[in-house]
N, C-alpha and C positions, 0 to 999 in steps of 0.2 A: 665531200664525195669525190674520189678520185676517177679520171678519164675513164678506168678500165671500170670500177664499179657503175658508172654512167653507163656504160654499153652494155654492160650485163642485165641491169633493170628495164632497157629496152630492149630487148631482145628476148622471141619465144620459141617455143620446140627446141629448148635446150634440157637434153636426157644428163643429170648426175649421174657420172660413172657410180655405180656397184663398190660401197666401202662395205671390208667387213675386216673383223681381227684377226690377226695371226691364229689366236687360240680357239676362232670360232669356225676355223673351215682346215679341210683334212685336201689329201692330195687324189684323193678318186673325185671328191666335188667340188675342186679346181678345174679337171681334167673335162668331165664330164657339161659342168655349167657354165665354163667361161674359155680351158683352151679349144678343146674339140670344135664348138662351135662359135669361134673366133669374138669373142665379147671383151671387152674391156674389164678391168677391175685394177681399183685399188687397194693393197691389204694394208692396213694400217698397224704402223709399229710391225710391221714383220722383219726390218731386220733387226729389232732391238738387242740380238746376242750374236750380231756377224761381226767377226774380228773388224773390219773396216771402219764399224760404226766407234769401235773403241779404237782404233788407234791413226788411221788415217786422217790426222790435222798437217796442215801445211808444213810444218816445222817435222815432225815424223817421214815426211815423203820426202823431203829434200836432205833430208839427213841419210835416210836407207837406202832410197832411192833415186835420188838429185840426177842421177846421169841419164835416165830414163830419157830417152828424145821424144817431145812431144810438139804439137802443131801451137802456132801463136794464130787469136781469132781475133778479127777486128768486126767484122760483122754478124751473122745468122745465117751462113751458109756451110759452115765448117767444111764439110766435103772437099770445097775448095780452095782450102789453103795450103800454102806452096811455101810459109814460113815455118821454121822448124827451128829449137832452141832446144836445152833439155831442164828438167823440171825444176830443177835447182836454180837455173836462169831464170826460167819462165817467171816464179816465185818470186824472185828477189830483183825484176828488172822490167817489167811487165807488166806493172798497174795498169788496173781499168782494162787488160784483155781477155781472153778467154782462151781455156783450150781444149778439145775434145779428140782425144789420141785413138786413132783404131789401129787395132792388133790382131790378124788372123790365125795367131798363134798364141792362144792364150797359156797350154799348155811348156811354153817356154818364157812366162814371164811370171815366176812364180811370185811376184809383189801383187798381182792381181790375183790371182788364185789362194793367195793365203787371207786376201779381205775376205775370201765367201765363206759359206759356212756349208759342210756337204756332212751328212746328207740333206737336202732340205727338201718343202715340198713343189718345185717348180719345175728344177731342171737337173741335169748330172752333170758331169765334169764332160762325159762322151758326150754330150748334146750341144755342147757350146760350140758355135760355128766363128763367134769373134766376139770383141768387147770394143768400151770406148768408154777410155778413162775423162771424166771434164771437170772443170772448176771453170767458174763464169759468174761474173758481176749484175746486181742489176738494171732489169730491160733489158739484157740482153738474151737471147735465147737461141732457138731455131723455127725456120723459118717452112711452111709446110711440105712434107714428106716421107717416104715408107720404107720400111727394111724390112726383114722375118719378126717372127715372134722376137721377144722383147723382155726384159724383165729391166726398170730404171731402177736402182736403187740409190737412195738418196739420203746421204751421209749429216751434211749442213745447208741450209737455207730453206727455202721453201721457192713453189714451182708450180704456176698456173700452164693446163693442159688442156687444150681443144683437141678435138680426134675426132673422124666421120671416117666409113668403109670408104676405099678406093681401090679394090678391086676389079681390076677390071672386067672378068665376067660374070659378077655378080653384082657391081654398081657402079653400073656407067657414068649417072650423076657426077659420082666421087671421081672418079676415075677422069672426068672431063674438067672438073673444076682443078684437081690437083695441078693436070698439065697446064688447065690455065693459068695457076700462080707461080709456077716453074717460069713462064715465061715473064710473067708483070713483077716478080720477086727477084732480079738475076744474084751473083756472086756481087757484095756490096749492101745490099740492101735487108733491112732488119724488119724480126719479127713485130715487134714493137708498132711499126707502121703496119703489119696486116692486120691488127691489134682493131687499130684505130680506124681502119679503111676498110676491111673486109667482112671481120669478125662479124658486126650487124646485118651482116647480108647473106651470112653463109646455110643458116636455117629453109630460106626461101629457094634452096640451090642444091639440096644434097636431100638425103631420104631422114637421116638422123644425126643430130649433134652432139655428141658425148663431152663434160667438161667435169674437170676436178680440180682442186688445190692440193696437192705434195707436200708434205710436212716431213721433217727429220724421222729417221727409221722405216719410212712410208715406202714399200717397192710398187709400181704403177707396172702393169701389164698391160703390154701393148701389141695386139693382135696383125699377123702378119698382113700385111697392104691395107692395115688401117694410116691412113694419114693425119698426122698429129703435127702440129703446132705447138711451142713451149717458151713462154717470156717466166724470168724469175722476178719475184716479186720483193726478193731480199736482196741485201746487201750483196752477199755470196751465196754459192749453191757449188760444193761438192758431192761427187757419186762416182757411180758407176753404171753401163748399161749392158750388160748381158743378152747379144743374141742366140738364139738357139736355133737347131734344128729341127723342125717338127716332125 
């Protein structure tokens, strides 16, 4: 039994994010059951027919792509990274780092927009407010925090997820705990160790704990100022994340 399956079997009031399949839910009872009213959910194999899923391997990005500038990660903070190389580099000179590239322009960088698949049932091309291309190693991940609604989509590896509301005016709990790991987490310091230190204590501390595992084709929906936490459990983990506008 591994450290992280040790803290999972101790620990209670953990709610399993909501799986269901691509082919078992339509976009009025996405809308209605899970975005409207900010819920989590996992689709499983949803994007089993997005261009991304077929051709985005390492070796295809640094070929079409290779110039693309992207961030170099050394810990679970990404946000704050101030290194910069481009993919072709990143790829080929890089081992053991991670990178997670934000772009507020997604409609000009058409390598990202040709991974999606439109129309689909989540989002539109108009809704997209920005992205964040990544490839990252295991144990490594990110470390807890919120952006808008959310769509992961997750190309290769697999990807354990904690999430709990931190809204601020609708749950303070969350919303107190987040800031307190903003400061006991800073720039440097890895998901991996909230893992092992916080994890078992966050049930007792927040109103709801949401958790799932990620698997290849899997898109995880991630509800705006829910705060989530992400360590990969694989070797590698490419994707992509999709924010939107709601």
């Amino acid at each position: 039994m591994g450290i992280f399956d040790f803290l999972k079997s101790n620990v209670s009031a953990i709610t399993k994010i909501d799986e269901v399949l691509y082919s078992d839910i339509n976009k009025e009872t996405f809308l209605s059951k899970y975005f409207i009213p900010r819920i989590p959910l996992i689709i499983k194999n949803g994007a089993h027919d997005w261009p991304l899923i077929k051709l985005w391997t390492k070796e295809y990005i640094s070929k079409n792509n290779g110039d693309y500038v992207c961030t170099v990660i050394s810990d679970s903070r990404p946000a704050h990274s101030k290194i910069k190389t481009t993919l072709a580099n990143y790829f080929n000179s890089h081992k053991g780092k991670s990178t997670l590239t934000l772009d507020f322009d997604p409609h000009k960088s058409p390598f990202f927009l040709k991974g999606l698949k439109f129309p689909n049932k989540y989002f539109s091309k108009k809704s997209i407010h920005r992205f964040f291309f990544y490839h990252s190693v295991k144990d490594a991940g990110t470390l807890p925090h919120v952006h808008r609604d959310a769509f992961n989509i997750l190309r290769e590896g697999e990807k354990r997820w904690v999430m709990f509301d931190a809204d601020r005016t609708i749950s303070s709990k969350g919303y107190a705990m987040m800031m307190k790991t903003y400061k006991s987490y800073p720039p440097g310091t890895h998901a991996k160790d909230w893992f092992k230190k916080d994890y078992s204590k966050l049930s007792s501390k927040v109103d709801e704990v949401y958790e799932c595992i990620q698997s290849p084709k899997d898109i995880v929906f991630i509800p705006v100022n829910y705060c989530h936490t992400v360590v990969n459990t694989s070797d590698e983990v490419l994707g992509l994340v999709v924010e939107v506008i709601r």
